[in-house]
N, C-alpha and C positions, 0 to 999 in steps of 0.2 A: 937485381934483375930476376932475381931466382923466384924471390919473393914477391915479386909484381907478376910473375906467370902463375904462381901457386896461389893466390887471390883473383888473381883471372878464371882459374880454374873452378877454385871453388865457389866464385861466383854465376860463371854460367850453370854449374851443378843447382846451386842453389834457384835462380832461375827455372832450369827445367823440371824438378820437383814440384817448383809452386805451376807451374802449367800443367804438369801430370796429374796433382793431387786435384786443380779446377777442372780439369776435363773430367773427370774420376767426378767431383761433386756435380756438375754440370749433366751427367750421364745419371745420376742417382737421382737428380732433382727429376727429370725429363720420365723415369721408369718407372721408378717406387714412390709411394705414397709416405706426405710425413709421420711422424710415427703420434704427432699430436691427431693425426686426420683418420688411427688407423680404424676406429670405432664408429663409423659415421655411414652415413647410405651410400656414398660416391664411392670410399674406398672400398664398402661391400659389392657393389657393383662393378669397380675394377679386379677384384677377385674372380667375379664369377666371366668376365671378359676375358681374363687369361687364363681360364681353361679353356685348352684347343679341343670343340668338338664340332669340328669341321670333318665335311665328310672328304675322302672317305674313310676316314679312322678315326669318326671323332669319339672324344673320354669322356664315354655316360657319367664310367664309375665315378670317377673325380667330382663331375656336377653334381650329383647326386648327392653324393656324400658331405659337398661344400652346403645344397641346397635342403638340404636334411637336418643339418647342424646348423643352421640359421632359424627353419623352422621351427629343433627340438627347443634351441636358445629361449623364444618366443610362448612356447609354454602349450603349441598343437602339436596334435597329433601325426605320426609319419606312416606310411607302408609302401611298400617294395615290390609292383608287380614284375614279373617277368614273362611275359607271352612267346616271345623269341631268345633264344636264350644269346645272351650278350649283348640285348635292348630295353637295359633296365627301363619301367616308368613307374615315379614317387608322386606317389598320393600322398595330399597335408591335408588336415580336417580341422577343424576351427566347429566344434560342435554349439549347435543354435540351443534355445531354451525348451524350444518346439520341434522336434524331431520329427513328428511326423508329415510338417510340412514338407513341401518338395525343395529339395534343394537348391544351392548356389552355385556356378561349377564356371572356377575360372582358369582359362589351357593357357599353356605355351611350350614351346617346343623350346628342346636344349639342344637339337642340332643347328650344324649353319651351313654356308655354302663354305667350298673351298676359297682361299685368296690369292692372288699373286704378290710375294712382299716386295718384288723389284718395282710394280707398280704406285706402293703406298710411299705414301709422305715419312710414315713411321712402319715398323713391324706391327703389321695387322693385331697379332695378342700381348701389343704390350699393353694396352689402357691407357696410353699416354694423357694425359691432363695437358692441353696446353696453356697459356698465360690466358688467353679469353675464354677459358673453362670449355672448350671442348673435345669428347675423349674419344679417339681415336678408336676402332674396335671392329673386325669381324662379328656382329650379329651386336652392335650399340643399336640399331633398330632392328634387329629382326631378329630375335626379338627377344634377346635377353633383358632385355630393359624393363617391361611387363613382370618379367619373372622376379626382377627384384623388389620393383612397386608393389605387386603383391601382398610380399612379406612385408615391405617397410610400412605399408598401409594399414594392414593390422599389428603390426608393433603400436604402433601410434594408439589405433584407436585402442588394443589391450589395454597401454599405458592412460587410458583413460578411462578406465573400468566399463568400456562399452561391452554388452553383450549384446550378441544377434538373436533375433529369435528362429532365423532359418538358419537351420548348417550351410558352413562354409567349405566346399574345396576348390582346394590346386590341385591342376594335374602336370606332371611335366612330362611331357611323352615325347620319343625317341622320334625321330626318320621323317619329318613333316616334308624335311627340303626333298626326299624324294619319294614323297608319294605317302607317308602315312600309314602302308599296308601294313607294318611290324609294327605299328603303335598305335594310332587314334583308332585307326579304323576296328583292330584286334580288340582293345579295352571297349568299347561300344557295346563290343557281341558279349563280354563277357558278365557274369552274374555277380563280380564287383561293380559292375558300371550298372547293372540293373537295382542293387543294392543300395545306392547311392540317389536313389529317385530324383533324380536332377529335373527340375522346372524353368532353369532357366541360366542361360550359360554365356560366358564372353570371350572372346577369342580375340587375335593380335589384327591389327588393323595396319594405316599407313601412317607415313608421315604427311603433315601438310605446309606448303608452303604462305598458307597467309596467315590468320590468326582464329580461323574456327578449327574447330574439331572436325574432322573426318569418320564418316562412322558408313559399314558395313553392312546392309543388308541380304545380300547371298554372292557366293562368288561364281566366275564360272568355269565351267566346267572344264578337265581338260582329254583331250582325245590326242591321240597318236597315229596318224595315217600314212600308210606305206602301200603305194603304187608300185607293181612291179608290169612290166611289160615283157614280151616275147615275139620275133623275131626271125625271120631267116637271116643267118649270117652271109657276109660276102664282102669282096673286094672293097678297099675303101675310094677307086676310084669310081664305084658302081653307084647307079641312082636307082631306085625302085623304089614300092610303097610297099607301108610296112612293115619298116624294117623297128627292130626295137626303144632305138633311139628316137625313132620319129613318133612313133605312137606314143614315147614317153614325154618328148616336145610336146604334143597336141594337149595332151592331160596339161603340163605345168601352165602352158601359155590358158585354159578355160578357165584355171584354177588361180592364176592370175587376173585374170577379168574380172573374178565372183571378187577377190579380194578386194580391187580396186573398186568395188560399187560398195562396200561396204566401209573401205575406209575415206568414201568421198562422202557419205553421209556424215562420220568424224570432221573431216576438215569442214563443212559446208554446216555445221554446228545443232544437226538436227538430232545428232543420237553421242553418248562419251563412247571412248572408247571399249569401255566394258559392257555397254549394250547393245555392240554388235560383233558377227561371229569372225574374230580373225582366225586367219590362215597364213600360215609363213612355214615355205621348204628349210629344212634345218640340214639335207643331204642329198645326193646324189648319188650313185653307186653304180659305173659302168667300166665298160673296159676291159681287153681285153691285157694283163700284166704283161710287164718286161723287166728283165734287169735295169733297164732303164728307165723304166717309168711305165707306159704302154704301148701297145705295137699301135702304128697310127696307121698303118694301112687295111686293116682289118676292121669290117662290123662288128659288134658284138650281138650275139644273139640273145642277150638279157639285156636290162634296165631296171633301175628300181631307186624310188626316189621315194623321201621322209617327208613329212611336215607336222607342223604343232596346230591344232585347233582349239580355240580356246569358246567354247559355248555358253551363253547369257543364258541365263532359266525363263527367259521369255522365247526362245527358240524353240522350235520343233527339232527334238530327234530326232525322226521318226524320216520328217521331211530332208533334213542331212543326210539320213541315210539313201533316200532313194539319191538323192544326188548325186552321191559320191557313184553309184552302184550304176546310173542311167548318165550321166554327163561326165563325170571326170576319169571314172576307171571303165566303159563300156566292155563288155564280152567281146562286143564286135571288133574292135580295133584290139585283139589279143592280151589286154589289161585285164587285171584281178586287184583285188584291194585288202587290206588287213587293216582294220579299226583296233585299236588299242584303248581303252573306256576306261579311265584311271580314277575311277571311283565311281559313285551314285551321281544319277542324274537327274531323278526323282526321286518320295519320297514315298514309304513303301505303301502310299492310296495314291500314288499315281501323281500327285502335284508337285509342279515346279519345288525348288528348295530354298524359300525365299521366307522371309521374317518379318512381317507385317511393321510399317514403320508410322500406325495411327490410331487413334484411341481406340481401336477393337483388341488392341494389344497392349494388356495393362503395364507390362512388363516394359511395355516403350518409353509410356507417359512417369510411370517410375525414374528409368535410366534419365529422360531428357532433363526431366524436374532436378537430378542431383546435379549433371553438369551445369544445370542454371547458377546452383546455390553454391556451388564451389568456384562462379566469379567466368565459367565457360561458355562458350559461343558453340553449337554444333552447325556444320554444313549439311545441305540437304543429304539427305538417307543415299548411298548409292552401293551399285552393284560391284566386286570388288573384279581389276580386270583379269587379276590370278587366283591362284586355289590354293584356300589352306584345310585346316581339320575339321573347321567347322559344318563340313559339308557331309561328315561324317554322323555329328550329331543333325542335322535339322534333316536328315534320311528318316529319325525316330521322332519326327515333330517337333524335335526340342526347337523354341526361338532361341535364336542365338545370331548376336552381336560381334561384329567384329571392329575392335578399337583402340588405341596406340595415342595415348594423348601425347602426342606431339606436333604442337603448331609453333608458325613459324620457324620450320626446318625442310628442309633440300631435304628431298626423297634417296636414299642412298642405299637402300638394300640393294644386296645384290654389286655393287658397283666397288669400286675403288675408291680410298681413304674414306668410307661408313663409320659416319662421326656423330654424338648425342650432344649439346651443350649440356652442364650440368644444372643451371637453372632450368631446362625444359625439363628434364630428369625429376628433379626434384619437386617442381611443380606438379608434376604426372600421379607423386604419390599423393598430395594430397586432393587432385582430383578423385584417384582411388577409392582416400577416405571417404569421401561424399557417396562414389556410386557403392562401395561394398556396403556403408551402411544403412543407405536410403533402399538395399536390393533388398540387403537379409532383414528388415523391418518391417516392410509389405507383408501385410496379412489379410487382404479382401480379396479380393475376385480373382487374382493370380492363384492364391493357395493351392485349386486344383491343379493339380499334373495335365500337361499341353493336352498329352491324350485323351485325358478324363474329360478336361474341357470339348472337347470336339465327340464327346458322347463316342470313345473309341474302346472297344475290349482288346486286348492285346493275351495273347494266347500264342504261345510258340515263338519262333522266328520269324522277322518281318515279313518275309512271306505271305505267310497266314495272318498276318494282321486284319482286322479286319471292321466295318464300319456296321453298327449295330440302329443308331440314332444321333441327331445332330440337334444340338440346341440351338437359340435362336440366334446367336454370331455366326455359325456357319451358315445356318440359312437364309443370312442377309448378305454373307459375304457369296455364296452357292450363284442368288442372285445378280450380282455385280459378273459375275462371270456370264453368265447366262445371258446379259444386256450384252455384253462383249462377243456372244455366238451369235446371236440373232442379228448386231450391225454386220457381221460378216458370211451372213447367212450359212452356219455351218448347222449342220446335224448335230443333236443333242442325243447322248447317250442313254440311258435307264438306265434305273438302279445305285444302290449308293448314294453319295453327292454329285456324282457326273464327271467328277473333276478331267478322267479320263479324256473329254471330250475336247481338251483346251489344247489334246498334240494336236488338235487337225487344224488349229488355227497360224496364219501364215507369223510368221515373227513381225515383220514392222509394223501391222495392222494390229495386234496386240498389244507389243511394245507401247503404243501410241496413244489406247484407249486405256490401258493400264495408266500411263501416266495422266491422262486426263481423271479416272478417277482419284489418283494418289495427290492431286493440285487439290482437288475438290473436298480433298478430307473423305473419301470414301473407302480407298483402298489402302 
């Protein structure tokens, strides 16, 4: 008997061990990559996924130093700017045959948004690979994926003794997810980034869900708007006019209306999303406190309420502004207004921030012709409905692209369980291949620098930038505008190219005529 409990026991032991040791395997299989697979673009890319540089604490150093030592590996060049100190951003340079053509300049950001893990399927920075190849990951599109295609793109082509004849960089720059100020926008202004004569550059794009490419031609804009109103305070069983809450009512409810004419042109399928101006309250702010919450019998004699504006580059500024200043925040009903203007909105001659997407822009017929030849489909050119760095550059006329080869994938930036397949992955570099080396090979009519092309001397800080003479692309494109003032009967400007001219025109009737010429092959 002794001996049938002491095999009982050592049999359940035996038992739980083999379930410990498969949970233990099971747990290793689901986390870490095999050790056959450690050398390969996917497990490099689940490396650069589980660095958490998610804000608010995300770990430059770590990316950097992982993305640095992939690059050294590779046989470019690296440097280490620091404009804010403790935001690192790593320049790689892949030098062309021809130097003094204008450069190649391809970003991505190594921050991401923060995640909730109670909400994911997996912990956000594990990388998980699942059985149908897709991996799990805070910033699997957004956009560390670009950041590794990059690198593995020119591994490839190095390993095929291709050489570019225009230099090549990366840039990997700090803080995109909030706003850019300590990164894109600082290296711009700097005499590295002038140093680097960049001609032409690409930036992160979307995911798409059918099977073309998506690609980016300006994004827009964003604005920060806080209405505050004022108030006689009083009884909360008292009615009178007014009072702060009600003048701060009247604003949300106008501001409400503008929005809803604007997202009925979305649903009613005349304009996307991103080329009309939404508005959405993101706060509230009134009340008077309590230990309990707030006193409820009391007015308050404040109000102050937020919203997000996100503006299309075919929109008038200008005309926003009287808006907000005449309709939604009036003097007269005791409102005041604070615009918050979270980058450039134009370009420092005055024009929209937008990147020509037709043969006037050789740098298009380039990019389109490689996703041809590397087996891609692209969807029509469109406006992007958020803001990334590239808005940074096309301030200094640079064209620039924003693109993310990934089709046939659910949009999930930003969102909960943000997942890449690794055949979309992998495919992406060798679309790569095609666009880096059909960009840095172009030697005709691109070779001038954007500015030089538009007959511009640049002297100083964009400011002072300034228009001296225009060749015959702008004075045809000058024109195309000019048809578009004249059906709207607007005043034309002097002087320069006039560009100036095009805040005065209303957004839809713009918008409209703009796309009639960009069908037409004109714009």
């Amino acid at each position: 008997m002794a001996n049938f409990r002491l095999h009982c026991r050592l049999f359940s032991l035996a038992v739980f061990l083999f379930l410990f040791s498969f949970s233990l395997s099971f747990s290793h299989s689901q986390y870490d990559d095999d050790e056959s697979d450690q050398n390969s673009p996917i497990s490099r890319f689940q490396h650069y996924l589980r660095i958490k540089t998610a804000h608010p604490d995300p770990d430059y150093a770590s990316a950097v130093s992982f993305l640095e030592s992939q690059a050294l590996e590779i046989g470019l060049h690296t440097k280490i700017l620091e404009f804010v100190p403790g935001k690192p951003l790593l320049l790689v340079t892949w030098n062309g045959l021809n130097p003094s053509l204008p450069s190649i300049l391809l970003n991505s950001h190594m921050d991401s948004v923060p995640a909730e893990p109670s909400k994911w399927l997996y912990p956000p920075f594990s990388a998980v690979r699942t059985s149908d190849g897709k991996i799990f990951a805070r910033g699997s599109q957004d956009d560390k994926c670009i950041a590794i295609q990059y690198l593995e793109a020119i591994r490839n082509l190095r390993s095929r003794n291709f050489v570019p004849d225009r230099t090549i960089h990366i840039s990997y720059v700090p803080d995109e997810e909030i706003g850019g100020f300590d990164g894109a926008a600082k290296f711009v202004l700097s005499k590295e980034f002038k140093e680097l004569n960049v001609g032409f550059m690409m930036d992160e794009g979307q995911a798409s869900p059918g099977d073309e490419f998506r690609v980016f031609y300006a994004d827009r804009s964003p604005w920060g708007l806080i209405i505050r109103a004022e108030g006689t305070p009083g009884h909360g069983s008292r009615m009178y006019d007014n009072s702060a809450m009600e003048n701060l009512m009247k604003s949300v409810e106008i501001i409400s209306k503008f929005r809803e004419s604007q997202f009925d042109m979305v649903k009613a399928g005349e304009a996307a999303n991103s080329e009309v101006i939404s508005v959405n309250p993101v706060f509230v702010n009134a009340g008077i406190p309590s230990p309990t919450g707030f006193v409820m019998n009391m007015q308050p004699s404040e109000a102050e309420a937020g919203f997000d504006l996100r503006i299309p580059p075919t929109a008038d500024p200008d005309a926003i502004r009287r808006r907000i200043v005449e309709e939604w925040a009036p003097a007269r009903r005791n409102l005041t207004s604070q615009i918050i203007e979270k980058g450039p909105i134009r370009d420092y001659l005055g024009r929209p921030l937008l990147t020509m997407t037709n043969d006037s822009n050789p740098w298009w017929s380039v990019f389109k012709t490689a996703i041809s030849d590397a087996g891609g489909k692209l969807s029509r050119p469109e406006i992007l409905a958020s803001t990334t760095d590239a808005r940074f550059m096309r301030q200094l006329a640079i064209p620039v692209l924003g693109f993310s080869p990934m089709s046939n994938t659910p949009i999930l930036l930003h969102e909960h369980n943000e997942f890449l397949k690794d055949t979309v992955f992998l495919r992406g570099i060798k679309i790569y291949e095609s666009i880096i080396s059909a960009l840095s090979s172009f030697v005709a009519d691109a070779s001038l620098h954007p500015t030089k092309k538009m007959g511009l001397v640049i002297a100083g800080p964009p400011e002072t930038y300034h228009s001296v003479a225009a060749d015959q692309n702008s004075q045809a494109l000058l024109k195309h505008f000019q048809r578009i003032l004249a059906i709207h009967n607007k005043p034309q400007s002097s002087g320069g190219l006039q560009w100036l001219a095009l805040r005065r025109m209303k957004q839809k009737g713009f918008a409209a005529e703009c796309e009639k010429l960009r069908e037409n092959g004109e714009l």
